[in-house]
TORSEBA-194162 format. One record per residue (C-alpha): residue number from 1; y, z, x. Coordinates in steps of 0.2 Angstrom, whole numbers, plus 2048, in hexadecimal, padded with zeros to 3 digits. Layout:
<lumkes>
<lumke NUM, <Y, Z, X>>;
...
</lumkes>
This chain:
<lumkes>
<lumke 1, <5F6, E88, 8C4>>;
<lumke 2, <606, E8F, 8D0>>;
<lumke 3, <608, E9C, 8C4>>;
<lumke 4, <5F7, EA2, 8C4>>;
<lumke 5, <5F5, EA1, 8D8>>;
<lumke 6, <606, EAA, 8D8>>;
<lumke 7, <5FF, EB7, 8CC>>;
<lumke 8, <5EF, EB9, 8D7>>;
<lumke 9, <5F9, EBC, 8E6>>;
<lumke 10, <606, EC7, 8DF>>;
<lumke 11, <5F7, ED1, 8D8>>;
<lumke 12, <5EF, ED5, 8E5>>;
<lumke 13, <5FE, EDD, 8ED>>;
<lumke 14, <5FF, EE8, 8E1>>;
<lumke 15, <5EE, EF0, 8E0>>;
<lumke 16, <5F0, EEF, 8F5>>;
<lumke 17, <602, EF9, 8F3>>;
<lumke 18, <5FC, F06, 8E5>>;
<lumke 19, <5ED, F0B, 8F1>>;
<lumke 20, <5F7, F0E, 900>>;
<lumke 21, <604, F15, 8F6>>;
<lumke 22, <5F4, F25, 8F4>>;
<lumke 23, <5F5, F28, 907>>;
<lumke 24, <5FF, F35, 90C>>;
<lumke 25, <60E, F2F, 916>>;
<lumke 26, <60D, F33, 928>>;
<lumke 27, <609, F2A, 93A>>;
<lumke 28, <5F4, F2A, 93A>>;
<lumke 29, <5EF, F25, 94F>>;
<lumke 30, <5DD, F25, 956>>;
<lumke 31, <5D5, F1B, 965>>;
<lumke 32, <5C5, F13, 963>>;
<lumke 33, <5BB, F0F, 975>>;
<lumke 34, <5AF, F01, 97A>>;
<lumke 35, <5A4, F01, 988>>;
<lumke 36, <5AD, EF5, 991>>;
<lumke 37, <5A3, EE9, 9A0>>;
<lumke 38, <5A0, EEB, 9B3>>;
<lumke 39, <5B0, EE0, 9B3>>;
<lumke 40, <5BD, EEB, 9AA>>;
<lumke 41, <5C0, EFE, 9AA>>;
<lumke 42, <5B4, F0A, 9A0>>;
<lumke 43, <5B8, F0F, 992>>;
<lumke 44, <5C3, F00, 98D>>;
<lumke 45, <5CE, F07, 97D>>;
<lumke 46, <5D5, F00, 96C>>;
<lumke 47, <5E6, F0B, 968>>;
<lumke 48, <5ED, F0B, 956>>;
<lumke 49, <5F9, F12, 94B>>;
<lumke 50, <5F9, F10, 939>>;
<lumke 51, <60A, F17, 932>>;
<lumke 52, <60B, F17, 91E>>;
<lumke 53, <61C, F17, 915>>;
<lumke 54, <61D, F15, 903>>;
<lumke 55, <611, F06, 8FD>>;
<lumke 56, <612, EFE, 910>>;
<lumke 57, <607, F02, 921>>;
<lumke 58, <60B, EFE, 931>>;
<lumke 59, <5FC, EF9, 93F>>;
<lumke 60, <602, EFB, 950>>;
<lumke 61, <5F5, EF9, 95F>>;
<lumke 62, <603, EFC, 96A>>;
<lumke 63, <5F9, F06, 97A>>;
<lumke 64, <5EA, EFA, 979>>;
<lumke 65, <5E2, EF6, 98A>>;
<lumke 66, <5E6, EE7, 992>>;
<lumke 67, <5DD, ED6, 990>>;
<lumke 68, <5CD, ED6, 99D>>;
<lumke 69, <5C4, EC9, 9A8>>;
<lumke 70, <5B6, ECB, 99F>>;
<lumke 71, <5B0, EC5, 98E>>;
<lumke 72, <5B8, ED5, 984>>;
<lumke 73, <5C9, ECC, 980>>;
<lumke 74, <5CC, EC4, 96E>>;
<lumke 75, <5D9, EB7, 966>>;
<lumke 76, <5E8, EBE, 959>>;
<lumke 77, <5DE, EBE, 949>>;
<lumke 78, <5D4, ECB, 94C>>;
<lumke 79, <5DF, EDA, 94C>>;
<lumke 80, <5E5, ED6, 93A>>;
<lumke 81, <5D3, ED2, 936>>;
<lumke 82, <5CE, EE4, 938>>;
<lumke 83, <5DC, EEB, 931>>;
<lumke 84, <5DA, EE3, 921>>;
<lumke 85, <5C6, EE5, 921>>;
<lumke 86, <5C8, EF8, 922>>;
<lumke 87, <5D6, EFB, 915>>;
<lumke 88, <5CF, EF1, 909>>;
<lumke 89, <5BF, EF9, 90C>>;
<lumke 90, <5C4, F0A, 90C>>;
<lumke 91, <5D3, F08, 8FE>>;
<lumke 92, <5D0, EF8, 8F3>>;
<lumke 93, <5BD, EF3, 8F5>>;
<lumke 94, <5BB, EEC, 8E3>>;
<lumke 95, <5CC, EE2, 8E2>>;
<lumke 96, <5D0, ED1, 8E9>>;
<lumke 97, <5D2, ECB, 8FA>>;
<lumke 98, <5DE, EBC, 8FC>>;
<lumke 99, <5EF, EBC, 907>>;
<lumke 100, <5FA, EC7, 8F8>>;
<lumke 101, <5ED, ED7, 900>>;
<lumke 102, <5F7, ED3, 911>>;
<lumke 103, <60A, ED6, 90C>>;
<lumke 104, <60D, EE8, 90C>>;
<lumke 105, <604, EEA, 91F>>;
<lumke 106, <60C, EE6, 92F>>;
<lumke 107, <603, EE2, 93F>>;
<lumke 108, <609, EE3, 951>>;
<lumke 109, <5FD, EE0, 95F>>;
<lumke 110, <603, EDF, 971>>;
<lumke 111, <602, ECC, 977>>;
<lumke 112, <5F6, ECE, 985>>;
<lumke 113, <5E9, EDC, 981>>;
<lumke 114, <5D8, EDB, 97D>>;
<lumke 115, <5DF, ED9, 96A>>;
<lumke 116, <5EB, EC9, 96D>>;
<lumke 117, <5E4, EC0, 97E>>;
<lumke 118, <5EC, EB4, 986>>;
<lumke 119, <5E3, EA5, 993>>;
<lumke 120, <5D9, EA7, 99C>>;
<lumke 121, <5D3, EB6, 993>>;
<lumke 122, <5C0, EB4, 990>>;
<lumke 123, <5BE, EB7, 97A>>;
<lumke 124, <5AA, EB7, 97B>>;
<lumke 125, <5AB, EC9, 974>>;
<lumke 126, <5B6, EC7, 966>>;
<lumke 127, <5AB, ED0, 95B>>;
<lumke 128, <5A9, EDF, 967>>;
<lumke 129, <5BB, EE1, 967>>;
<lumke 130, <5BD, EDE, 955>>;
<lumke 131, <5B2, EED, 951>>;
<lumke 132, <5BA, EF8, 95F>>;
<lumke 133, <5CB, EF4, 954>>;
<lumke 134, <5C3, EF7, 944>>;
<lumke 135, <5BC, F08, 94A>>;
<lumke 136, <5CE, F0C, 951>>;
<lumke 137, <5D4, F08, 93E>>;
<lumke 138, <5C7, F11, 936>>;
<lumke 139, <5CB, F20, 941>>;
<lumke 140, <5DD, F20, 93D>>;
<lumke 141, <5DB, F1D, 92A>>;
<lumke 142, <5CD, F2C, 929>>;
<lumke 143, <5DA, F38, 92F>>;
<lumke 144, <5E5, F34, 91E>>;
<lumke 145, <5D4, F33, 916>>;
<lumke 146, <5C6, F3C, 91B>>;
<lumke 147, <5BC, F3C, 90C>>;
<lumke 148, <5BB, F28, 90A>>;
<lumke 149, <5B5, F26, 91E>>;
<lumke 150, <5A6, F20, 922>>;
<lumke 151, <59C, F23, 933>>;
<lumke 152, <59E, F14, 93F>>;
<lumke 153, <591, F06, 942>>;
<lumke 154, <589, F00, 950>>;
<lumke 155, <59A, EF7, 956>>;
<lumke 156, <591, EE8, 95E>>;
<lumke 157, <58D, ED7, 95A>>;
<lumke 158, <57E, EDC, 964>>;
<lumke 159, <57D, EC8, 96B>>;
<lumke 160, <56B, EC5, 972>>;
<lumke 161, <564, EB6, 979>>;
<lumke 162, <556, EB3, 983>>;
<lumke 163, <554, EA0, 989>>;
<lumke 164, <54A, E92, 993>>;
<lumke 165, <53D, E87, 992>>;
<lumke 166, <52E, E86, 986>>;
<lumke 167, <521, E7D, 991>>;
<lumke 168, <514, E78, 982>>;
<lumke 169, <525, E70, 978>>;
<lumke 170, <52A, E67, 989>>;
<lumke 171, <53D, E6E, 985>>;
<lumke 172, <54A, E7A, 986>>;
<lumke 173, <54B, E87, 979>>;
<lumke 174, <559, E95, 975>>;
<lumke 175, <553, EA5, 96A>>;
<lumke 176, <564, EAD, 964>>;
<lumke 177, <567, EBD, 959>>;
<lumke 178, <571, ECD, 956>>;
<lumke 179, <567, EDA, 950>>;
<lumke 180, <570, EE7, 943>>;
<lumke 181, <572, EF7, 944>>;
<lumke 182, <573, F08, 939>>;
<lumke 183, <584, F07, 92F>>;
<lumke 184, <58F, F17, 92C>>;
<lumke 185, <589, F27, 922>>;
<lumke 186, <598, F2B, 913>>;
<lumke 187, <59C, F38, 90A>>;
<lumke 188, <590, F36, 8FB>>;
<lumke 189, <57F, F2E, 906>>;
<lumke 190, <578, F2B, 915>>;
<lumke 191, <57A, F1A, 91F>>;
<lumke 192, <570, F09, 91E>>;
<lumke 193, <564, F03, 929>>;
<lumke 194, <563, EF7, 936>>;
<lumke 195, <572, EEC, 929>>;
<lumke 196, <581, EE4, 92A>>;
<lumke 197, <590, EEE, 926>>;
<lumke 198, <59E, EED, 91A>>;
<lumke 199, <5AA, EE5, 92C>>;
<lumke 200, <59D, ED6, 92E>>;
<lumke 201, <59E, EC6, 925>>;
<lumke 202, <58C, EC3, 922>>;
<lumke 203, <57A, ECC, 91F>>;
<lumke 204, <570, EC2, 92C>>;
<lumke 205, <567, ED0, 937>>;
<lumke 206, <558, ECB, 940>>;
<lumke 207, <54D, EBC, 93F>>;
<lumke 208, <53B, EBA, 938>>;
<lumke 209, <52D, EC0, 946>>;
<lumke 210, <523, EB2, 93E>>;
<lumke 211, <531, EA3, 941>>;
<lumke 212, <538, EA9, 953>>;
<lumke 213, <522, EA8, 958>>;
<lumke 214, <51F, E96, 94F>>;
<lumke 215, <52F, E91, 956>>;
<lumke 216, <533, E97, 968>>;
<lumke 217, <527, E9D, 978>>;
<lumke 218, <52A, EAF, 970>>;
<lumke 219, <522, EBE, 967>>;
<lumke 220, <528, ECC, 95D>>;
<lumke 221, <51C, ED8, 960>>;
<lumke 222, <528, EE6, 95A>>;
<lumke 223, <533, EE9, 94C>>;
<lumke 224, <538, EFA, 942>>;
<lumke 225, <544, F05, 942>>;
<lumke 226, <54D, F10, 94F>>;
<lumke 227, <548, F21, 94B>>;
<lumke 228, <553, F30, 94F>>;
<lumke 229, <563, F24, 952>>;
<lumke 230, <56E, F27, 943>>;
<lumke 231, <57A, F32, 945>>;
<lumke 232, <577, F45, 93E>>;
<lumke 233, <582, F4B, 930>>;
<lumke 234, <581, F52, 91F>>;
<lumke 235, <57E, F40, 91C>>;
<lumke 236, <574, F37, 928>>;
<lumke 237, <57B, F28, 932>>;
<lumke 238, <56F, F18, 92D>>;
<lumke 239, <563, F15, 93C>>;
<lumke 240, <561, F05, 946>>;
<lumke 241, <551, EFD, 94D>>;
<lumke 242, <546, EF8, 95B>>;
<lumke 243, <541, EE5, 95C>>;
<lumke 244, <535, EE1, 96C>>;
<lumke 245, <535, ECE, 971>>;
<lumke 246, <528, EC9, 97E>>;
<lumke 247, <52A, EB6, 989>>;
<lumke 248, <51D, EAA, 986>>;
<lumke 249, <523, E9F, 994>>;
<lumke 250, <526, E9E, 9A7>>;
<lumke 251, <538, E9A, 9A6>>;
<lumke 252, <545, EA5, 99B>>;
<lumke 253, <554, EAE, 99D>>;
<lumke 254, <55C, EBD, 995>>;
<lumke 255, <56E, EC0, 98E>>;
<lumke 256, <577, ECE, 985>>;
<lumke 257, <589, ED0, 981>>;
<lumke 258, <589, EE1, 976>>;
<lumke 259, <592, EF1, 976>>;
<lumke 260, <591, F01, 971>>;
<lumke 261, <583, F06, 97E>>;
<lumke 262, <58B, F12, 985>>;
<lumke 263, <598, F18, 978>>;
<lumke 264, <590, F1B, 96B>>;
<lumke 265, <595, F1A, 959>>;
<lumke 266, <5A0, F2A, 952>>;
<lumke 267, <59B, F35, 944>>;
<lumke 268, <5AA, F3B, 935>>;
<lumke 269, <5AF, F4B, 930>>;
<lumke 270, <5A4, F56, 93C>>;
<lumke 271, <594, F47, 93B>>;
<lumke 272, <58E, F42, 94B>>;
<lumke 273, <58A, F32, 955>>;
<lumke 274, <57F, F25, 954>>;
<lumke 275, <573, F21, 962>>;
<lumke 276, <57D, F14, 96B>>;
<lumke 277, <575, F02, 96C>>;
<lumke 278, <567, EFD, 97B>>;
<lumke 279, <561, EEC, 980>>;
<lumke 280, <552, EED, 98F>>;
<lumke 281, <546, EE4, 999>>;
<lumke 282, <534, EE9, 99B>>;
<lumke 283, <528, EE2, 9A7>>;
<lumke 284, <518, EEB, 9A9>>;
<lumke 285, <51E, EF8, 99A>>;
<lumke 286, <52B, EFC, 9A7>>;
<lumke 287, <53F, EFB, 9A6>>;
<lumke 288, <545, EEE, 9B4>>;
<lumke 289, <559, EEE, 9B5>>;
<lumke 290, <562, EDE, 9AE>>;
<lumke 291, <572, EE2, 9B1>>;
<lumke 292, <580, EEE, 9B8>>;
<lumke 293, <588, EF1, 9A9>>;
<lumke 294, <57E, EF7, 999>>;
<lumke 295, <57E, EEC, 98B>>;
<lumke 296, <587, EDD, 995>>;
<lumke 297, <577, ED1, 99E>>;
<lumke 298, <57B, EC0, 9A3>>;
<lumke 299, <569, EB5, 9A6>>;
<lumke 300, <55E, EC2, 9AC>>;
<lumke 301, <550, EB9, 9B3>>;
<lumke 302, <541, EBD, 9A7>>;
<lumke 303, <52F, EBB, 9AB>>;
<lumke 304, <51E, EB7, 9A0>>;
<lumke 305, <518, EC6, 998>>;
<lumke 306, <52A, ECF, 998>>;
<lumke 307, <52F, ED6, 98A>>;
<lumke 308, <542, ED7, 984>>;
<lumke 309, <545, EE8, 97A>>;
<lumke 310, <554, EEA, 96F>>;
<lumke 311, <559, EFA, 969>>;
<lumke 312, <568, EF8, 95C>>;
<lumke 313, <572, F09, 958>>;
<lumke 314, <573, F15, 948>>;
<lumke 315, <583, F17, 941>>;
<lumke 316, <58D, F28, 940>>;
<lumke 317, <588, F38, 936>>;
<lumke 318, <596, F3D, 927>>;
<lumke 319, <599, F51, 927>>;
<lumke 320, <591, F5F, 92F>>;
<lumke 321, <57C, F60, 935>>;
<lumke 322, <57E, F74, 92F>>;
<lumke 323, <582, F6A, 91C>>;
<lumke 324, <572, F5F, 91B>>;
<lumke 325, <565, F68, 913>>;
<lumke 326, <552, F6D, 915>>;
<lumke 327, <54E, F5E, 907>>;
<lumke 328, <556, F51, 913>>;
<lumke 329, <54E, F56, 922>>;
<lumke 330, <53F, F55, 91B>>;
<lumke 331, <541, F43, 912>>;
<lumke 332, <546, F3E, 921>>;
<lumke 333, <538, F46, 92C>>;
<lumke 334, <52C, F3F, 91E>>;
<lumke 335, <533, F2F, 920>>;
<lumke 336, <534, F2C, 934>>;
<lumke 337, <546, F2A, 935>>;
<lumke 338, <546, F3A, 940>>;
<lumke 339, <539, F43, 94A>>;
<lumke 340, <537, F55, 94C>>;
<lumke 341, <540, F57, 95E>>;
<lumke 342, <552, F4F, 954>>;
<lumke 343, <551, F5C, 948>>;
<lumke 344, <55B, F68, 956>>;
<lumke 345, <56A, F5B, 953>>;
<lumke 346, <568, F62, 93F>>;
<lumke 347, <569, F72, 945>>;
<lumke 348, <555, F75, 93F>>;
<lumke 349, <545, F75, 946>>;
<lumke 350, <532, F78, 941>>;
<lumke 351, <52A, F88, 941>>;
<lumke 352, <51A, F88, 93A>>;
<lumke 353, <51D, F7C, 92D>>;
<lumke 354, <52C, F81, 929>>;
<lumke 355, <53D, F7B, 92C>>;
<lumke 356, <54B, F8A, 933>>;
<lumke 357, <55C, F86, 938>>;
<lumke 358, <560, F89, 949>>;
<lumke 359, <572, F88, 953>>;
<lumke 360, <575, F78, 95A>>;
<lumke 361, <57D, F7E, 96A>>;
<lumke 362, <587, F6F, 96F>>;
<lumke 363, <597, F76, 966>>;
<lumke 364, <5A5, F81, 96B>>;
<lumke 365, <5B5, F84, 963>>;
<lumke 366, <5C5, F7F, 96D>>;
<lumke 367, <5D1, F8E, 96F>>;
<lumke 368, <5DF, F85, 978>>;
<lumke 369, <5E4, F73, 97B>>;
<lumke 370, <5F0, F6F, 98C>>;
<lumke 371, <5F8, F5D, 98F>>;
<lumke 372, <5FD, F58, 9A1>>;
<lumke 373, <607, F48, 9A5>>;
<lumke 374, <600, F42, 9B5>>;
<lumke 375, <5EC, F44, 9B8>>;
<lumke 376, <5E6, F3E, 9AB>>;
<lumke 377, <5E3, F2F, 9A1>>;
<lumke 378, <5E2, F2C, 98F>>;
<lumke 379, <5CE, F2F, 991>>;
<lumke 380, <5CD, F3D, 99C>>;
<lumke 381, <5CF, F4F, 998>>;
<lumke 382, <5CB, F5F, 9A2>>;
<lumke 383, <5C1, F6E, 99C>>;
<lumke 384, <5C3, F80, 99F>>;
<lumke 385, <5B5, F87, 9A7>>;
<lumke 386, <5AD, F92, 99A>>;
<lumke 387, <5AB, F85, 98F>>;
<lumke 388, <5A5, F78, 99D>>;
<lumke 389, <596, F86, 99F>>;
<lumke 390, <595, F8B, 98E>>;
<lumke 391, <591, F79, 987>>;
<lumke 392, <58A, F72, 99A>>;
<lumke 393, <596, F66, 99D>>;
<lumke 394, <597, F5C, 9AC>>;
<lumke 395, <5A4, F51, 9B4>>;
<lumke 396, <5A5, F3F, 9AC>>;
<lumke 397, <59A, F47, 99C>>;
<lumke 398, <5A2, F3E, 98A>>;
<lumke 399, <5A9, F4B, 97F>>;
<lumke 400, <5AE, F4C, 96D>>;
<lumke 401, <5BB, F53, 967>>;
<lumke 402, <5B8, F55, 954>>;
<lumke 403, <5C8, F5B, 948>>;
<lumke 404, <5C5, F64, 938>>;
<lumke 405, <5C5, F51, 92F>>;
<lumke 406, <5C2, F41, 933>>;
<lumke 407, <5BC, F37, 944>>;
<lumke 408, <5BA, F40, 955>>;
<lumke 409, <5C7, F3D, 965>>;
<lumke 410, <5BC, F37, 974>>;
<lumke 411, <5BD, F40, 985>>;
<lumke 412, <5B7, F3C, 995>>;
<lumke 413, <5B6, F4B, 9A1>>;
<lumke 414, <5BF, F47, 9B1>>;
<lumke 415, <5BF, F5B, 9B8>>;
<lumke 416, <5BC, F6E, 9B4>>;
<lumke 417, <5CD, F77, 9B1>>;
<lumke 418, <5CD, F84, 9BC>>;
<lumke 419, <5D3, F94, 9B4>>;
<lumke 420, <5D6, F8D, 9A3>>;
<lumke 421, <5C4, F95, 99D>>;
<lumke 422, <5C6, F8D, 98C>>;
<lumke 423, <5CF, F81, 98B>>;
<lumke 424, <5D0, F6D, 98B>>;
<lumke 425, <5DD, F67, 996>>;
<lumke 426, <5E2, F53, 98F>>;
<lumke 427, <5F0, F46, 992>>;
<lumke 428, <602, F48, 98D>>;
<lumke 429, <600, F3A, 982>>;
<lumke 430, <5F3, F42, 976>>;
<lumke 431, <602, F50, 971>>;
<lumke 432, <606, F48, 963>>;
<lumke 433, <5F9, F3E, 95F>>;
<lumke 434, <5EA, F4C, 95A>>;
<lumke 435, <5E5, F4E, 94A>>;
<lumke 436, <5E7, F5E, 93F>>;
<lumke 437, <5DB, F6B, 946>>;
<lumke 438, <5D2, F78, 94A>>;
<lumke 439, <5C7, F6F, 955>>;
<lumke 440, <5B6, F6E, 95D>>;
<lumke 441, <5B1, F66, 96C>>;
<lumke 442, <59F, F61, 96E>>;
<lumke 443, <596, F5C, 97B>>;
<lumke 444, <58B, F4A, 97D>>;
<lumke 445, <57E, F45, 983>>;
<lumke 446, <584, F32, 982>>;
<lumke 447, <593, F26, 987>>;
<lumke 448, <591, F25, 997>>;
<lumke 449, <58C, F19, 9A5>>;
<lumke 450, <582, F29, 9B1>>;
<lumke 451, <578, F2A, 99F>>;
<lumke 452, <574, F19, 99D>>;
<lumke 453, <56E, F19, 9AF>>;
<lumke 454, <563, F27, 9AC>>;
<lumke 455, <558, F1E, 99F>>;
<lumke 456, <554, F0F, 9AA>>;
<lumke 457, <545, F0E, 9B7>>;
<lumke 458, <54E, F07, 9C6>>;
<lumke 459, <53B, F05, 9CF>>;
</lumkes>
């Protein structure tokens, strides 16, 4: 029986060291953001740097922000968790998994960060953190090999409870679940919808309308899928849902701890993003504000007849929108996974029936790339002023800035350059830590809090 157990172990260090042994050596880094909480700085980051030598990689979140009074923090086992998740994953998905798939990687995460917190460090938001980390592996691993990435999910537990007292049960009661979202499109098919993904230990997703009514002062008076919010590409990114709860009682409150509402998830290799995830209120069919930070809502106060709106996020396109074809579009039009007005994200629109492709116009190509030591952070960048007009950038605006291969970098626009017409203007730091390029930047309309506000009636 030693032997054997031995022999398991020692095997599956070998298949883990003959698929790292395919990389290409080299230093692989990317950031992955999360939205953060009214609490902590926006965007809060994830840092990592996978170095592969031989049959051995090294993780190194050295850079990660710092540990947050806020529940955004998470204990020691998660950083190895999301390394080993996504290079099994994406190397060895069909071999074993037991402690032997550990010993050719090496893990260092600074004690103190949002990877390794110490007291009295709130870990409510482990998961949150864990897929910010995973993303941040992910995006790192896809620049070694673009062709095995996969869009990225909705990045949220998406935890959602609405609680109080049922009146007719004479007790209290606690309704609790995290809706799914889309998962990632790859390079052979478009994403899931509204399941878990391949980083999530379980398939639970949402909870019978029928039980949550005989059950709790509740009704689910909605439930089907978020169309347009998978993310364009020549394969789709799956697409999430809506699910409307309405109260039942005259005493409940309402709770989310999500993220990814205002950072949504990234497309690969030229795809697009996701719609980021939503969680509103509606009282008298009209949004009432819960909270001051998107996503995070600590016992809002509901009423009778109010009705709790979640809105979970699509998961990133794979490739370019100009490589989807006509068929697609028009399964996918046939289906109501998009409507008519999303086909200008494809590149296409309707006329008279037919479908033509049209330029995006969100697009431009970067022509020159400045680093500066001392304005700006590792989120900030500064854009020339032809591009700024060109792709109607504003200050605060989330760009992307997409590499011939693999994941996006994330910007947020501090200034316009003045007399650097065409160029992005980023941190020392990012020198040499870019990608191979040529490069695009493209313009959002998501990821940031001024957008968020916009889609809430403050009345």
């Amino acid at each position: 029986m030693e032997l054997a157990t031995v022999e398991l172990l020692d095997s599956a260090e070998r298949r883990m060291r003959v698929a790292i042994s395919r990389i290409p050596e080299g230093e692989y880094r990317f950031t992955s953001y999360m939205d953060g909480h009214v609490s902590s700085s926006f965007p809060l980051h994830v840092d990592v740097s996978l170095t592969v030598t031989g049959e051995t990689v090294q993780a190194d979140y050295s850079g990660t922000a710092d540990q947050v009074p806020a529940p955004l923090n998470a204990g020691p086992a998660i950083a190895p968790t999301s390394v080993l998740t996504v290079l099994k994953s994406f190397l060895d998905p069909s071999g074993p998994i037991n402690s032997g798939t550990l010993r050719p990687i090496e893990i260092n995460v600074p004690v103190g960060s949002i990877l390794h917190a110490v007291h009295p460090a709130p870990c409510g938001g482990l998961n949150e953190v864990r897929f910010a980390s995973d993303a941040a592996v992910m995006g790192a691993l896809g620049q070694a090999v673009p062709e095995r990435m996969t869009g990225d999910v909705r990045g949220s537990t998406n935890h959602t409870y609405i609680g109080g007292i049922d009146f007719s049960k004479e007790q209290d009661f606690i309704f609790y679940e995290y809706p799914s979202g889309g998962t990632g499109a790859f390079s052979t098919s478009d994403g899931n919808t509204a399941v878990r993904a391949f980083n999530e230990g379980e398939n639970v997703s949402i909870q019978s309308s029928e039980i949550v009514g005989r059950i709790f002062p509740l009704k689910v008076e909605r439930n089907e899928i978020r169309v347009d919010s998978g993310g364009p590409g020549r394969f789709r990114g799956g697409v999430g849902l809506v699910r409307e709860v309405r109260v039942l009682t005259d005493e409940a409150r309402f709770s989310v701890l999500s993220d990814r509402n205002l950072v949504p998830p990234f497309g690969v290799n030229g795809g697009r993003s996701g719609r980021p995830n939503r969680f509103t209120v509606l009282r008298n069919n009209r949004v009432v504000r819960t909270s001051d930070f998107p996503g995070k809502v600590s016992g809002f106060e509901l009423k009778k007849g109010d009705v709790v709106r979640m809105e979970s996020s699509g998961g990133g396109g794979y490739g370019s929108v100009e490589q989807r074809t006509d068929e697609a579009l028009t399964r996918d039009l046939a289906d109501g996974v998009i409507t008519e007005k999303c086909l200008k994200n494809y590149g296409a629109e309707l006329r008279e029936g037919q479908l033509k492709r049209v330029s995006v116009g969100d697009e431009a190509a970067v022509e020159l790339i400045r680093f500066e030591k001392l304005r700006l952070s590792r989120a900030h960048c500064a854009i020339g002023e032809t591009l700024a007009e060109q792709l109607k950038i504003t200050n605060g605006q989330m760009l992307e800035l997409v590499p011939n291969a693999g994941p996006p970098l994330r910007f947020w626009v501090l200034e316009t350059a003045k007399g650097n017409h065409e160029s992005l203007v980023l941190a020392e730091r990012w020198k040499d830590r870019l990608p191979l390029g040529p490069y695009l930047i493209r313009a959002t309309s998501e990821g940031t809090a001024a957008y968020q506000d916009a889609q809430v009636d403050r009345s």
